[in-house]
C-alpha positions in Angstrom: 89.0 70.9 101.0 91.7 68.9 101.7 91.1 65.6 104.0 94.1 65.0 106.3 95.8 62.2 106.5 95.2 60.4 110.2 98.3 61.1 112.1 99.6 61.8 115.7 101.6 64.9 114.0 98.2 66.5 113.5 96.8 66.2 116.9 100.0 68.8 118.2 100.7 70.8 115.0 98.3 74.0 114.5 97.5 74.8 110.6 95.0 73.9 107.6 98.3 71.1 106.6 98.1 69.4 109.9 98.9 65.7 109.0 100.0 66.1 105.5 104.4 65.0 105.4 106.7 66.5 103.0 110.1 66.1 102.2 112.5 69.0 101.1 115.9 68.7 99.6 117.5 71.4 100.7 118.4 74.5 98.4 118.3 78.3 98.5 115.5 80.9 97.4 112.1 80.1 96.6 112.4 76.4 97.6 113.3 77.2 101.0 110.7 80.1 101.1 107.8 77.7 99.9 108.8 75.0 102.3 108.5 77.9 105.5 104.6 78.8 104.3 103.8 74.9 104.1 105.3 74.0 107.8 103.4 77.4 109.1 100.5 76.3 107.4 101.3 72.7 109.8 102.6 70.1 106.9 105.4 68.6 108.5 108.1 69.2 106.5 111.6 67.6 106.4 114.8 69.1 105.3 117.0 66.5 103.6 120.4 68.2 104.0 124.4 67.4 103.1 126.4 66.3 106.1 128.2 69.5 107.4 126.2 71.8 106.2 125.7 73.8 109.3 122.1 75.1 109.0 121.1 77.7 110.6 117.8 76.8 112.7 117.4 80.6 114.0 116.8 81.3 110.0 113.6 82.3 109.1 113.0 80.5 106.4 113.9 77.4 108.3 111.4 77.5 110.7 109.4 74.8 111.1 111.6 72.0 110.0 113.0 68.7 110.7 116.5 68.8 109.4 117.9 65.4 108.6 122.0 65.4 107.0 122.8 63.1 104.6 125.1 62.0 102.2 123.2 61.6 98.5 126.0 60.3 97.2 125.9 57.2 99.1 124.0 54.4 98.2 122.6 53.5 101.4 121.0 56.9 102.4 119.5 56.8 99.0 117.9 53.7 100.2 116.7 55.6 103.3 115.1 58.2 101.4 113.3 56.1 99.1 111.8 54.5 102.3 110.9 57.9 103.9 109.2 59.1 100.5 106.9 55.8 100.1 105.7 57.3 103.7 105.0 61.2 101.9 102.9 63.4 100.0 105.1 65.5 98.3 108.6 66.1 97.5 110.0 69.5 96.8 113.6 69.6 95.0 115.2 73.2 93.1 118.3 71.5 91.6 119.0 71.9 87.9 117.3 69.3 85.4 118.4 66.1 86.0 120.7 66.2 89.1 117.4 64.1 90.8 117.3 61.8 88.0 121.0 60.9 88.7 121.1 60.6 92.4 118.6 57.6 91.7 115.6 60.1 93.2 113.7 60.9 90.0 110.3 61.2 89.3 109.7 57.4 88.0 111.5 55.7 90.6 110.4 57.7 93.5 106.4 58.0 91.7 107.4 54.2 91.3 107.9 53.7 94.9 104.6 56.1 95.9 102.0 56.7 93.1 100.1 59.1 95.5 103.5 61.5 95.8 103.1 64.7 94.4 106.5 66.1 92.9 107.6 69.8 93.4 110.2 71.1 91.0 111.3 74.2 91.6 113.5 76.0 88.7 114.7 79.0 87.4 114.1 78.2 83.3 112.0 74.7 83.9 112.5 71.8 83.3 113.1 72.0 79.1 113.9 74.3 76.9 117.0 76.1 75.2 118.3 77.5 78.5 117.2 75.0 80.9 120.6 73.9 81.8 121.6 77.0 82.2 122.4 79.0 85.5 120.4 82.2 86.5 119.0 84.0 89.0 115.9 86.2 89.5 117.0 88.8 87.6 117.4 86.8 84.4 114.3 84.8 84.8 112.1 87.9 84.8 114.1 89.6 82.1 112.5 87.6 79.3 109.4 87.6 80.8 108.8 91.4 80.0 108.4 92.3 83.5 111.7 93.7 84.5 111.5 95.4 81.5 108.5 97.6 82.4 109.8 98.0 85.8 112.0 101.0 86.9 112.9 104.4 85.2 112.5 106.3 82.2 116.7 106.0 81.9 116.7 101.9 83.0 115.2 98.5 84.4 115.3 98.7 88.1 115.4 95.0 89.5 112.6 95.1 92.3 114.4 92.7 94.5 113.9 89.2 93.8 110.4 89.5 94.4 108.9 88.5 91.0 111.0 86.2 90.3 112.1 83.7 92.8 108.9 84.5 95.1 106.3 85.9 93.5 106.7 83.6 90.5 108.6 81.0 91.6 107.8 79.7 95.5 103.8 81.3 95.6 103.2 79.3 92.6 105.0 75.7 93.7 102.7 76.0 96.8 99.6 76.6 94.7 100.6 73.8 92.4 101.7 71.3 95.0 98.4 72.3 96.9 96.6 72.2 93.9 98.0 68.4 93.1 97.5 67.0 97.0 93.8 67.9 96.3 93.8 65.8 92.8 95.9 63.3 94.0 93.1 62.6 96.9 90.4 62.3 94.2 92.7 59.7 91.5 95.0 58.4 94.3 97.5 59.3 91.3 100.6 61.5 92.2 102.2 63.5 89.6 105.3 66.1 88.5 104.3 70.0 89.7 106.9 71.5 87.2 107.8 75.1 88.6 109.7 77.3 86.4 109.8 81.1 88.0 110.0 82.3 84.1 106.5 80.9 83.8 105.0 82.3 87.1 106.8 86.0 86.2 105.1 85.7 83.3 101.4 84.7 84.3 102.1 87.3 87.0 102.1 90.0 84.0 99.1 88.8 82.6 96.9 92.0 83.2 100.0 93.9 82.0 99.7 91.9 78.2 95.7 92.1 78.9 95.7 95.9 78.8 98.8 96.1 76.6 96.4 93.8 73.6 93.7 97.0 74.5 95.8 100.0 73.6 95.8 100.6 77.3 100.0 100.2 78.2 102.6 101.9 76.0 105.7 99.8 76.5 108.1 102.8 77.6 108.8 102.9 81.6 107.5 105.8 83.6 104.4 106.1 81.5 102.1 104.5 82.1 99.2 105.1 85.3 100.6 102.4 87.4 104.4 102.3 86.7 104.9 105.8 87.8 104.1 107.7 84.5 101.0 109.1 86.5 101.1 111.9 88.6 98.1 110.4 91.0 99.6 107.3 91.2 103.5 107.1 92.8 106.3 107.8 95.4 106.7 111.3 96.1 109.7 112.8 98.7 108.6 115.0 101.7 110.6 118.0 102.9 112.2 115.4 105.7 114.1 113.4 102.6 111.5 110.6 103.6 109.0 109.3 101.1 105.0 108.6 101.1 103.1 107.0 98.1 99.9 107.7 96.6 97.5 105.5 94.8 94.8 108.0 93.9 93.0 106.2 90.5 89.6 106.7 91.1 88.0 110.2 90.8 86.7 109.9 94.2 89.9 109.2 95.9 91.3 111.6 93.7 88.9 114.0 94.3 90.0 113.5 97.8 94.1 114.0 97.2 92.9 117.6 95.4 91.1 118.0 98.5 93.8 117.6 101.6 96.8 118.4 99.4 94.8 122.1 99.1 95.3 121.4 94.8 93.0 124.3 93.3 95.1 124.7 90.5 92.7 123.7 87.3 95.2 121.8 85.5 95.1 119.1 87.6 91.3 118.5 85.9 93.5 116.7 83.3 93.9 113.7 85.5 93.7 111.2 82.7 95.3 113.5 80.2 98.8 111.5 79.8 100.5 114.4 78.0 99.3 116.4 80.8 100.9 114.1 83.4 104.8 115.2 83.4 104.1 118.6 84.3 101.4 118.1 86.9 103.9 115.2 88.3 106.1 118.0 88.8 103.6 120.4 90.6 103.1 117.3 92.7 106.4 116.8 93.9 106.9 120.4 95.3 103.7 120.1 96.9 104.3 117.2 99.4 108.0 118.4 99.3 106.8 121.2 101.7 106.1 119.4 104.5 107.3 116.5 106.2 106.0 112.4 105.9 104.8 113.0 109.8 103.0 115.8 108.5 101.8 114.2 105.4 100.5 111.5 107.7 98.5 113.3 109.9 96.9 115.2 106.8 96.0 111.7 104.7 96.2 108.5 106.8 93.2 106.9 106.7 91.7 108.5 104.5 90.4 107.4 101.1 93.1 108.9 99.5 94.9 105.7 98.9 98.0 107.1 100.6 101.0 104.9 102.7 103.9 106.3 104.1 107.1 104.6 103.0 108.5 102.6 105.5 111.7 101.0 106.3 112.1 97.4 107.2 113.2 98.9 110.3 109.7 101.2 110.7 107.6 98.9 109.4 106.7 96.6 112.6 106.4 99.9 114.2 103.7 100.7 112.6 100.5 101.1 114.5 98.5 98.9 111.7 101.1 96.2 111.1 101.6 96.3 115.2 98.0 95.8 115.5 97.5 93.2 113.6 101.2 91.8 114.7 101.8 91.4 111.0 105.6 91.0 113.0 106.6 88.6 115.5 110.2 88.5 116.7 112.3 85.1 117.4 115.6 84.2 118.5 115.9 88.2 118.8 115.3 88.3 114.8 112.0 90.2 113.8 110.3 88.6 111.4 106.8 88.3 109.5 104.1 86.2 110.9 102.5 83.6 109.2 100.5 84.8 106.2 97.3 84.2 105.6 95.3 83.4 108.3 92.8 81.2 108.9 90.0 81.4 111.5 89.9 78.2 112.9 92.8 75.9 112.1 95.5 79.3 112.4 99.0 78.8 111.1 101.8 79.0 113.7 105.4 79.1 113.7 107.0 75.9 115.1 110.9 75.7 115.6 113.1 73.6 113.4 114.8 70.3 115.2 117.5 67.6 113.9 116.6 64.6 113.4 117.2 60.9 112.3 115.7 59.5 109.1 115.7 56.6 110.7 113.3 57.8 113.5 111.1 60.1 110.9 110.5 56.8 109.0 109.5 54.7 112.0 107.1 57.3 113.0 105.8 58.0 109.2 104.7 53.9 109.2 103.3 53.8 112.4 101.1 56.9 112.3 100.3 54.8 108.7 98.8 51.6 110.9 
């Protein structure tokens, strides 16, 4: 477990980080997004942005924050963030290789300045490599990754948001590898460079993908395989409303239990793991939930071990009696928005709202909560 540094921040900030201080130069994407589950969690994170910038404090992922404006370019206000990050334990940049090294802010000097920093790099490609320099978003990092590849239909790729890439394998893992370096640096009192490259994370996200792929277990077609959609038990089918449910029946018991309520007597559907038996039964499927409507579909499966979800819109989905039950929603500034995620029993996350500040003032109050 981590041990918290003494500080007065801790005594009014709710969250496992309570007491630990980070510093975030401001970008877009999976930065930003990392930054918002560290200041829920209770770090107290700053927000290094230019002058003018106009940031939006009502953003969600900008809660939490002390935004402070400055001018990088300017020698002096690189002198003030030197003295604020002797005062932190970790740093989280996404500009391109090198732009840090050139503002006078790169790993040696600032490490220089605070051994015990930790150093969060966030990038699309990393931090070497042939494309490294290069620009990209989400969509290109998970392209050579062989994810976006398995993703989508039998005619193309469908990008599945920029889920995989800039969140899934790009801000989940800088938090897990910033986390994961806090915890070291406490046992050497050495800090050290947390490279982030959401390439890498799309790719270790695939990993059960090139696991069954190495057993014969994964064709690499789209639409063919029992978790991409290829299976009949397994997928998104449309009700006679136009709206959609999904079903996730992979077990014989659960599917033993779609047969069940969906009234499916026919005997072909004793093929279940039968791939070449799977486009026609996919089509017996699709007529069968198409005669009635999600409601009714709902009524019939909910709750039950079918492994069945209605598909919801971002507009339904606080609606939801589970998700409103568990308020897996919160709304702020009039903006719904989801809660803090995960949750912890006895230190719970909370959202805190963003506030300008000085560095000036951060700084004072970083070296006297250090006395």
């Amino acid at each position: 477990m981590l041990d918290k540094p003494a500080s007065h921040t801790a005594a009014r900030t709710s969250g496992p980080l309570a007491g630990f201080r980070i510093v975030e130069f401001a970008g877009i994407g999976p930065g930003p997004f990392a930054c918002m589950l560290l200041a829920d969690m209770g770090a107290e994170v700053i927000t290094l942005d230019r002058v003018g910038a106009g940031k939006n404090l009502k953003a969600v992922a900008t809660r939490g924050r002390k935004v402070i404006e400055l001018d990088l370019k300017n020698k002096a206000a690189i002198a003030e963030v030197l003295d604020l990050l002797g005062h932190a334990d970790a740093l989280i940049e996404g500009f391109r290789p090198g732009v840090m090294e050139r503002l006078g802010l790169g790993p040696d000097v600032v490490l220089g300045r605070n051994p015990k920093l930790v150093y969060g790099r966030m990038t699309g490609w990393g931090q070497e490599g042939p494309l490294a320099n290069a620009a990209g978003h989400d969509i290109n990092y998970i392209s050579i990754t062989g994810a976006l590849a398995a993703i989508g239909t039998k005619e193309k790729p469908v990008p599945p948001l920029n889920l995989v890439g800039d969140f899934g394998g790009g801000a989940l893992y800088l938090v897990v590898g910033v986390l994961a370096a806090l915890l070291e640096a406490q046992k050497s009192g050495k800090g050290q460079v947390v490279d982030t490259a959401m390439c890498d994370g799309a790719a270790s996200l695939m990993s059960m993908f090139y696991d069954m792929a190495a057993q014969g277990r994964w064709s690499g077609g789209r639409d063919q395989n029992f978790l991409d959609g290829g299976a009949h038990f397994y997928g998104v089918y449309e009700c006679s409303c136009g709206n959609f449910i999904s079903i996730g029946s992979i077990e014989p018991q659960f599917y033993a239990l779609l047969r069940k309520y969906a009234d499916l007597t026919d005997a072909d559907f004793d093929a279940q793991m039968d791939r070449k038996a799977w486009p026609a039964l996919k089509a017996k499927l699709e007529k069968v939930f198409k005669s009635k409507s999600r409601a009714d579909w709902c009524t019939i499966m909910e709750g039950t071990d079918i492994c069945f979800a209605p598909i919801l819109t971002m507009e339904e989905a606080p609606k939801h009696p589970h998700m409103a039950a568990r308020q897996v929603f919160v709304e702020r500034h009039g903006v719904t928005q989801p809660a803090p995620a995960p949750r912890f029993s006895r230190t719970p996350s909370a959202i805190r709202e963003p506030e300008l500040a000085s560095i000036g003032d951060v700084t004072a109050e970083w070296k006297a909560a250090a006395k």
